[in-house]
C-alpha positions in Angstrom: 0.0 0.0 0.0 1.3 3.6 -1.2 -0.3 6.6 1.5 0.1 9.9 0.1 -0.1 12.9 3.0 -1.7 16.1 2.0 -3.3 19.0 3.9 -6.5 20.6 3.3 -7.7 23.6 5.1 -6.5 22.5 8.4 -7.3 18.5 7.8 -4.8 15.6 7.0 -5.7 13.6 3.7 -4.3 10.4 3.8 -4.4 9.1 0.0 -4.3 5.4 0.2 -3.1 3.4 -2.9 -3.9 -0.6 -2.5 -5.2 -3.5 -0.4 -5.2 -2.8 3.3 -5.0 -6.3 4.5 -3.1 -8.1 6.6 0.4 -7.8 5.5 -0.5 -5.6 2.9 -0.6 -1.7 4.5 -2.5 -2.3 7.6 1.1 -1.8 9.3 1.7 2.0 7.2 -1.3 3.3 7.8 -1.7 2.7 11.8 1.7 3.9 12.1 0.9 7.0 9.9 -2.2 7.7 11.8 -0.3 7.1 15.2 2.3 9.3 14.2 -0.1 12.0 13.1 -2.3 11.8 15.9 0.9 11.9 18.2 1.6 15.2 16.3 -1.8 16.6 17.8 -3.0 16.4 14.3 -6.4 14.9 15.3 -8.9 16.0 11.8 -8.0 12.9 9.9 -9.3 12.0 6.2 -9.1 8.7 4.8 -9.3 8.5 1.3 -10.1 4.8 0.0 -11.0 5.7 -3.2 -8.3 3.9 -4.8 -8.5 0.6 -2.1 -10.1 -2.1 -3.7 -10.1 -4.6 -0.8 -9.6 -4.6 2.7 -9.7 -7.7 4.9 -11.2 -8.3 8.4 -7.6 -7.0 9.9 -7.4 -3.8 7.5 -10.6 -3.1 8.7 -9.3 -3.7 12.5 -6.8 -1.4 11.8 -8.9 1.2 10.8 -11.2 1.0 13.5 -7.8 1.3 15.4 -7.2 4.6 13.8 -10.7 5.8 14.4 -10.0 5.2 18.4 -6.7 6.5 18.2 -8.1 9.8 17.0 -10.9 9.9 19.3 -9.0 9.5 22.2 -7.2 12.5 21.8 -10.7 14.4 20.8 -10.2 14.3 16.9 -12.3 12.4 14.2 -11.3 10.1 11.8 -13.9 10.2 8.6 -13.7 7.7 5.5 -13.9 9.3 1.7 -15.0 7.8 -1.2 -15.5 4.3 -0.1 -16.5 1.1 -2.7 -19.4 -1.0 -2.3 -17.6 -3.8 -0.9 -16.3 -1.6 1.4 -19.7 -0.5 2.5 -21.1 -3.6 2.7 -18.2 -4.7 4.9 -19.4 -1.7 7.5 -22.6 -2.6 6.9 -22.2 -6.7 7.7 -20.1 -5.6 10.8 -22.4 -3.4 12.1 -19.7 -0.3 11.8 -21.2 1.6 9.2 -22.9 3.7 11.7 -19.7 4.4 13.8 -18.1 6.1 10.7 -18.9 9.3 8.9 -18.5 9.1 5.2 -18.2 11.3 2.9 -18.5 11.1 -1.7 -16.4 14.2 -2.2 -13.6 15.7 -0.4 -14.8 19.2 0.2 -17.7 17.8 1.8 -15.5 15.9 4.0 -12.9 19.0 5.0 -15.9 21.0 5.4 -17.7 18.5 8.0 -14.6 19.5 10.6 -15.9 23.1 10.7 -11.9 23.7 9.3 
């Protein structure tokens, strides 16, 4: 998995490029988001428009990263999710937990930034 960082209006895009599965980025990304959320940068994007499949321990490891933000009173949204990744929230019961977004100026804009 490739993350590309990028900072919009006060929020941290995280671009991610491939699976998240185990093995397979879930590693990157909780260390990016621990890093960033150590940084006191708490307004977190997640862009999984390019992420064509995440397994039961990429989605553990996002649901990591939503904690991880929330314990330090920041928000984790997702952006531009696939079906299969909705209907992976939806089977698990999380798709009420996260707030997702179809564009990313909606997104920015739901952190009041």
């Amino acid at each position: 998995m490739r993350i590309v960082l990028r900072y919009v209006r006060g929020v941290t895009v995280l671009d991610l490029h491939g699976k998240i599965a185990i093995g397979e980025g879930d590693e990157a990304l909780r260390d990016t988001v621990s890093q960033l959320v150590g940084d006191g940068k708490t307004k977190i994007v997640l862009n999984l428009d390019d992420v064509p499949y995440v397994d039961s321990m990429g989605l553990a490891v996002i649901v990591r990263c939503y904690m991880d933000a929330s314990r330090q009173y920041g928000k984790l949204k997702l952006l531009k999710i696939t079906k299969k990744i909705e209907d992976l929230l939806t089977i698990t019961k999380l798709r009420s937990v996260f707030e997702i977004y179809d564009t990313e100026e909606e997104a920015v804009a739901s952190f009041g930034a």
